[in-house]
C-alpha positions in Angstrom: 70.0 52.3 37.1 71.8 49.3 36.1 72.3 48.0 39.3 70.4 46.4 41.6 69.4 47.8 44.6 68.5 46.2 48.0 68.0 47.3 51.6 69.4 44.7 53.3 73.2 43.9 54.6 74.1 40.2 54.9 76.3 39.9 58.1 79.7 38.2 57.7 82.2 36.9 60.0 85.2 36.3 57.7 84.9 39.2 55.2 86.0 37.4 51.7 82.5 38.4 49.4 83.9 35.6 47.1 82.7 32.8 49.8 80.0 31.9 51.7 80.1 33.1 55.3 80.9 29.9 57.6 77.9 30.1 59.9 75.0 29.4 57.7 77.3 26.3 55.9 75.9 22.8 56.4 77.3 19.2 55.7 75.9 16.8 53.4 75.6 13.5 55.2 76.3 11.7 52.2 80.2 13.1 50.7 80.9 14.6 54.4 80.9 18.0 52.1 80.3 21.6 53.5 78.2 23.6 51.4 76.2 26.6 52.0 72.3 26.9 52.2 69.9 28.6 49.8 69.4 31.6 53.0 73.2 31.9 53.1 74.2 32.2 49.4 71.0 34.8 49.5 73.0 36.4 52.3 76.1 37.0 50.6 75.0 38.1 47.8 72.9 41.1 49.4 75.8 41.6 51.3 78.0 41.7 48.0 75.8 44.1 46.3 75.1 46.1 49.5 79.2 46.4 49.4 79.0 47.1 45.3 76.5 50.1 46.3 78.5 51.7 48.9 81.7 51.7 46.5 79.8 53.1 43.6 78.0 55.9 45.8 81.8 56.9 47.2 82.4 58.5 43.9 81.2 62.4 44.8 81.9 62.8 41.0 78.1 62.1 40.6 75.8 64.9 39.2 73.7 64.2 41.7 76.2 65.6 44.6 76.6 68.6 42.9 73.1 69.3 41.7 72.3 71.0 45.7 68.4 69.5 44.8 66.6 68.3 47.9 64.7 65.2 47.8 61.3 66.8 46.9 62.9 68.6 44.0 64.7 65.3 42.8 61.2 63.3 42.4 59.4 66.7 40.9 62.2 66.3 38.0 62.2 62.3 37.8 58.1 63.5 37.6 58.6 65.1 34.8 61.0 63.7 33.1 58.8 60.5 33.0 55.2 62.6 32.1 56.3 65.5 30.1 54.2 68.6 30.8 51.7 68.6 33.3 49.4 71.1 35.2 50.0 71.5 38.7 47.7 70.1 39.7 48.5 66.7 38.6 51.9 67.6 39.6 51.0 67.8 43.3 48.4 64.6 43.1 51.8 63.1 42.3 54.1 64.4 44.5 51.2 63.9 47.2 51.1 67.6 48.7 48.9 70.6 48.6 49.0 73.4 45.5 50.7 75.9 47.8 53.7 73.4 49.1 54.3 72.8 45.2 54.3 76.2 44.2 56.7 77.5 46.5 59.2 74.1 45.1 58.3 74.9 41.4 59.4 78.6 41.8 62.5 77.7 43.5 63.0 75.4 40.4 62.2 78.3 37.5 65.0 80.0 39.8 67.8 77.2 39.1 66.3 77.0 35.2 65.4 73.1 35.7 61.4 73.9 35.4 58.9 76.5 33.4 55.9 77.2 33.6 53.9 77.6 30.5 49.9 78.3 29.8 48.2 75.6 28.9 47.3 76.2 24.9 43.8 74.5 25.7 42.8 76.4 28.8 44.2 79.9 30.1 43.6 79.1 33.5 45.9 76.0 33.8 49.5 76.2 34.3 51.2 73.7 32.8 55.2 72.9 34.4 57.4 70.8 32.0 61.6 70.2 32.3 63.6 72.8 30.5 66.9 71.9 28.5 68.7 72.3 31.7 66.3 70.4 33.3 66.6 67.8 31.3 70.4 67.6 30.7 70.7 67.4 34.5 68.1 64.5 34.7 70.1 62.6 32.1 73.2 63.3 33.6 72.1 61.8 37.1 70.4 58.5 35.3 73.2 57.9 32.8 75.9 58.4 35.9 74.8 55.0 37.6 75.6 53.3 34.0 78.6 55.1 32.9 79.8 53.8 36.5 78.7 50.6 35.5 80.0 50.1 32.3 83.4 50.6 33.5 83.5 48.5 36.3 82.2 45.9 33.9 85.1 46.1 31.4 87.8 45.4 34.2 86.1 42.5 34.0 87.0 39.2 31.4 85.1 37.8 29.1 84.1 34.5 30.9 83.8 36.8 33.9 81.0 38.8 31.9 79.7 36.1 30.9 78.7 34.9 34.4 77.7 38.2 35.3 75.0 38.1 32.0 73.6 34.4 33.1 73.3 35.4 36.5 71.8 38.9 35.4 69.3 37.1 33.0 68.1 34.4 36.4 67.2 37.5 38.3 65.4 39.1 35.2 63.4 35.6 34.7 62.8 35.7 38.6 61.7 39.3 38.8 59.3 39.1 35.4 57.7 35.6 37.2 56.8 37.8 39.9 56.3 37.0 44.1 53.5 34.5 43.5 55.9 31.8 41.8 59.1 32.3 43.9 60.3 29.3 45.8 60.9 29.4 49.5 
C-alpha cells in the first residue's frame, strides 16, 4: 500500500499534528530557543500517521469490508496472487497449517469462485490451487483501494505541499533501503 504503516501511537497533550507536542521540547542554551528532540518529532510523526491510518480505514467503501473473507482466506489469496499456481501442499507450508485445515479453506473458496483447483499437467496426483478471474479482480480491488485513497488525498494537496511530501517520502525510502545496521540513534 502506499502508505506507511506503523504500530505505534505517539501520545499528545495539545492535539495540533502540525506541532511538536510540548513535553518532549527542549531549549537551546545558546538563542534561549525551544525546539523539539529527534524522540519527539519521531513521536509526532507516528502519531500523525497513526491518525492518517485510522481516517483512511473509516471509509467502509473498501473492498475489503465487503469481501466477508476471514483472515486465513485473505493471506491464502495475497498467497497466490504473489506465486501463481501452487500445489497444496506448498500452499499449506505457506500458510503454516496441516493439508486438512487448508482443504476445508480452499473449498470454501471454490464456493465464493475466488480459487480452483486444477490437476497438475506434470503429475495426476498433485492438485494444483491458483486465483480465478474473480479471484483476482477482488485481490486487485483490495490493493489498488489503499492507493486510489491515496491519490486523492494527495491532490487536495499543493504543489509545494507535494513537493515536501516527495522529499520527505524519498528520506524514508533512503533510510529503509540502508537498512537497521546504519540507522542513527
Amino acid at each position: 500500500m502506499p502508505f506507511f504503516r506503523f504500530g505505534w501511537r505517539a501520545g499528545r497533550s495539545d492535539g495540533d499534528p502540525g506541532q511538536p507536542s510540548a513535553r518532549h521540547t527542549r531549549r537551546l542554551e545558546i538563542t534561549g530557543e525551544t525546539v523539539p528532540t529527534k524522540a519527539a518529532l519521531i513521536a509526532d510523526i507516528m502519531g500523525a500517521q497513526q491518525r492518517l491510518q485510522e481516517l483512511i480505514a473509516e471509509d467502509r467503501a473498501d473492498p475489503l469490508f465487503s469481501s466477508h473473507l476471514t483472515l486465513s482466506q485473505l493471506r491464502i489469496l495475497m498467497l497466490l496472487a504473489r506465486h501463481g499456481s501452487v500445489s497444496g501442499s506448498e500452499l499449506a507450508g505457506m500458510v503454516g497449517i496441516g493439508a486438512a485445515a487448508l482443504t476445508g479453506m480452499i473449498d470454501r473458496l471454490v464456493v465464493q469462485d475466488l480459487v480452483a483447483r486444477a490437476e497438475d499437467p506434470h503429475d495426476r496426483r498433485v492438485r494444483r490451487i491458483a486465483l480465478t478471474r474473480t479471484g483476482r479482480d477482488l485481490i486487485g480491488s483490495i490493493f489498488n483501494a489503499g492507493e486510489e485513497k491515496m491519490r486523492a488525498l494527495l491532490s487536495r494537496l499543493s504543489a509545494e505541499e507535494l513537493d515536501l511530501v516527495a522529499q520527505a517520502t524519498t528520506l524514508i525510502i533512503k533510510a529503509a533501503e540502508a537498512g537497521p545496521e546504519s540507522g542513527q540513534a
